[in-house]
C-alpha positions, 0 to 999 in steps of 0.5 A: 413343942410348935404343934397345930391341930393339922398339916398346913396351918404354919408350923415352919413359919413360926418355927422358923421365925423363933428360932432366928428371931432367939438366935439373933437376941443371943439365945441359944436354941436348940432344936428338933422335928418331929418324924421322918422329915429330911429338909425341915431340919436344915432350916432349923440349922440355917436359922440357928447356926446349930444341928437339928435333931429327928425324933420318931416314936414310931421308929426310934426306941424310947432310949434313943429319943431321949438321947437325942433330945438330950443332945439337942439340950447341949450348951443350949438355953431353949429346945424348940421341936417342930411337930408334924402333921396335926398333933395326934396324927400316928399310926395304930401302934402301942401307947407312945410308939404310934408316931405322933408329935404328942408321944413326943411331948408326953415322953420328954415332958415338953409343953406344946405351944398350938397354932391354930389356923383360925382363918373362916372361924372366929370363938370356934377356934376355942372349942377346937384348943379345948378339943387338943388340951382335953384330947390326950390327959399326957401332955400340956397345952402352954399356950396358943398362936392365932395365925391367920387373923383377918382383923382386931375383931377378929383376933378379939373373938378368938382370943378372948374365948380362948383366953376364957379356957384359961390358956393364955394367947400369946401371938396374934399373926395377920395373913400373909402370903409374902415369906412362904418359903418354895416347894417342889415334890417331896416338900421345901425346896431344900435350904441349900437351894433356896434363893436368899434364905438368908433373907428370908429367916430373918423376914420370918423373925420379923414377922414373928418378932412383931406379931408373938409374945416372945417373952412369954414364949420363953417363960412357958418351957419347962425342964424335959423329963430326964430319961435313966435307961441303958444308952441307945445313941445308935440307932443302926450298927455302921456299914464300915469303920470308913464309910464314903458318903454321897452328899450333894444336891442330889444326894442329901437325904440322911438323918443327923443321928445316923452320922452321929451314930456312925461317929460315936460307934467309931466310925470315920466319915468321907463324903464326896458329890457325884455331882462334882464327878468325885468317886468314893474314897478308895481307902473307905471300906463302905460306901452308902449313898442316901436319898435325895433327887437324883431325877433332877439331875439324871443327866448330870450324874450319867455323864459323871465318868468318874463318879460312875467308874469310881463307884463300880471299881468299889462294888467289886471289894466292898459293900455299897448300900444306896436308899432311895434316890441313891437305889435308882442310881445303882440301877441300870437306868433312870427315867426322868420325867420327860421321860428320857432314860439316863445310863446309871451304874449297873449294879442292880438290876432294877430300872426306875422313872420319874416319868411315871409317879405315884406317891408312896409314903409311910412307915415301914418294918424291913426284916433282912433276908441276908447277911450285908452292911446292914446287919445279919439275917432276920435283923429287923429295921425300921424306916419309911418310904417317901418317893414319887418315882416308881420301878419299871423293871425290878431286874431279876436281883434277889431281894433285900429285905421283906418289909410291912407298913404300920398297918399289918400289911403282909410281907413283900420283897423289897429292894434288891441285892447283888454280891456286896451291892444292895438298895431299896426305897426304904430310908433306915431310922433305927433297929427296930 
């Protein structure tokens, strides 16, 4: 596992520059992103050519995780997991479910290689490393990356007093401003609109190539703990044996193991882009558009005639579930940020806007108020939200489900349903 004591001090560079500079020598790498996280995982694919998993302690059972490493470990000679935020940063939970990148490395038993951002420190950056080997007694500190070393005496000052904790350095990387990848809200700009990705992985691998020890990368992995509990490989029962998906630029917010989950339980898969004015498949009997950016491309998606007929004729037999940016395209309008209103589908009430943004991020717990594609009644989920836009009118819908954040909120209504239609904000992980 790639960690770091906090957000923002290089975790994807590295992440990526390893996994294309493996790929390119021949090693099969697998990989995986700690959390709930849509877009890193796609450059974990586009730089090995090979699907990336999410693994979440908070959301996804024990069973489910090892499952999934697991399936990362296929035909692979390595597994690189990208951590989140700073390694121990969760959410008040039990022991190993909180969320945090170390209830994953402890739970597999992969060691962690820490980046250290010691930019404005020099020997402190060896009490911060000792901080993170000592801080939590189940995982193992392997080694460590310096990122952002202004000079030899600088890297000499740091490594020379990390190396006295008896935890090797093995990369020493200079600033360096010239292979940041584009952001926009929400994160990366995704992998399949970023300009000359190509390009820039394999930048990353020489950056990384020239300044890491990649040898002794490979020799600090260990064989992961092996887990022997019942199978838990799907995370959420499908919504139809024949399920129409939504997959474009602005619909592209769903987790590989939901797909793989889908698929294992038999269940066929038939995407489609509203982008390009494709309706779902008729012969499907359910149609699940995720999240993604539909804000981006308001305009686009109301003027896409047979897109927007297709998915109403749908609605009228069978069940449609959108999350997200696919809730907002079921409603009756969208707003985007010039604040212009954009026709949507009509098959909800609610009315959203980009125009009006506030940030809502964290995990949630949605408990099921009906019988849907879903589940039943009562049936327990959990997920997370992560959206900028935010509801103008929320229509007079009944709700979905009633969801709590991780910290003991009181149950609120969320999302909306009408007959077989149903969405909310809410992105599914797994049953709880």
């Amino acid at each position: 596992m790639i960690a770091a004591p906090r957000s923002g001090s290089g975790k994807t560079t590295l992440t990526l520059g390893l996994l294309r500079a493996l790929t390119r020598v021949g090693v099969k790498v697998g990989s995986a992103k700690c959390g709930p996280d849509y877009i890193d995982g796609n450059f974990h694919r586009a730089a090995t050519g090979r699907g990336s998993v999410n693994l979440d302690s908070w959301a996804m059972p024990p069973g489910l995780i090892a499952e999934l490493a697991a399936g990362a470990a296929t035909d692979a000679d390595l597994v690189i997991c990208e951590a989140s935020m700073g390694l121990f940063d969760g959410v008040p939970d039990a022991p190993g479910r909180t969320g945090a990148s170390a209830d994953i490395a402890a739970a597999l038993g992969w060691p962690v290689l820490l980046l250290i951002d010691a930019s404005g420190q020099a020997q402190s950056a060896a009490a911060v490393v000792k901080g993170c080997a000592t801080y939590d007694p189940r995982i193992r500190i392997a080694g460590v990356v310096l990122n952002k070393i202004g000079s030899p005496r600088h890297a000499r000052l740091a490594g020379d007093a990390i190396a006295a904790l008896g935890i090797p350095v093995v990369g020493i990387l200079p600033r360096s401003d010239g292979i940041a990848l584009p952001e926009r809200h929400l994160g990366l700009v995704q992998a399949g609109e970023t300009d000359d990705l190509e390009r820039r992985l394999d930048a990353m691998a020489d950056f990384v190539s020239a300044n890491v020890q990649i040898d002794a990368i490979r020799a600090l992995a260990r064989r992961g703990a092996v887990y022997t509990g019942p199978p838990s490989a799907l995370a959420v029962r499908p919504p139809g044996q024949r399920i129409a998906v939504a997959q474009d630029a602005a619909f592209s917010f769903l987790y590989p193991h939901m797909l793989a989950g889908w698929r294992a339980a038999g269940a066929a898969i038939a995407f489609f882009s509203p982008l390009a004015d494709e309706a779902p498949d008729p012969s499907c009997d359910a149609c699940w558009l995720p999240g993604g950016y539909p804000e981006l491309h308001a305009g686009r998606l109301a003027s896409a005639q047979i897109f927007m007929t297709g998915l109403r004729q749908f609605a009228e037999t069978r069940p449609v579930h959108g999350e997200c940016g696919g809730y907002m395209v079921l409603g009756r309008a969208l707003v985007d940020a010039n604040g212009v209103a954009h026709t949507m589908a009509g098959l909800l009430d609610v009315s959203t806007s980009f125009a009006k943004r506030r940030l809502h991020l964290g995990y949630r717990s949605a408990r099921l108020l009906d019988d849907g594609c879903l589940g039943r009644a009562g049936t327990e989920l959990r997920g997370h939200e992560f959206h900028y836009a935010s509801i103008e009118d929320v229509g007079g819908d009944a709700p979905l489900a009633t969801v709590t954040d991780a910290y003991g909120s009181e149950p609120a209504p969320t999302g909306g349903r009408r007959g077989q239609v149903s969405g909310s904000f809410f992105h599914l992980i797994a049953a709880a």
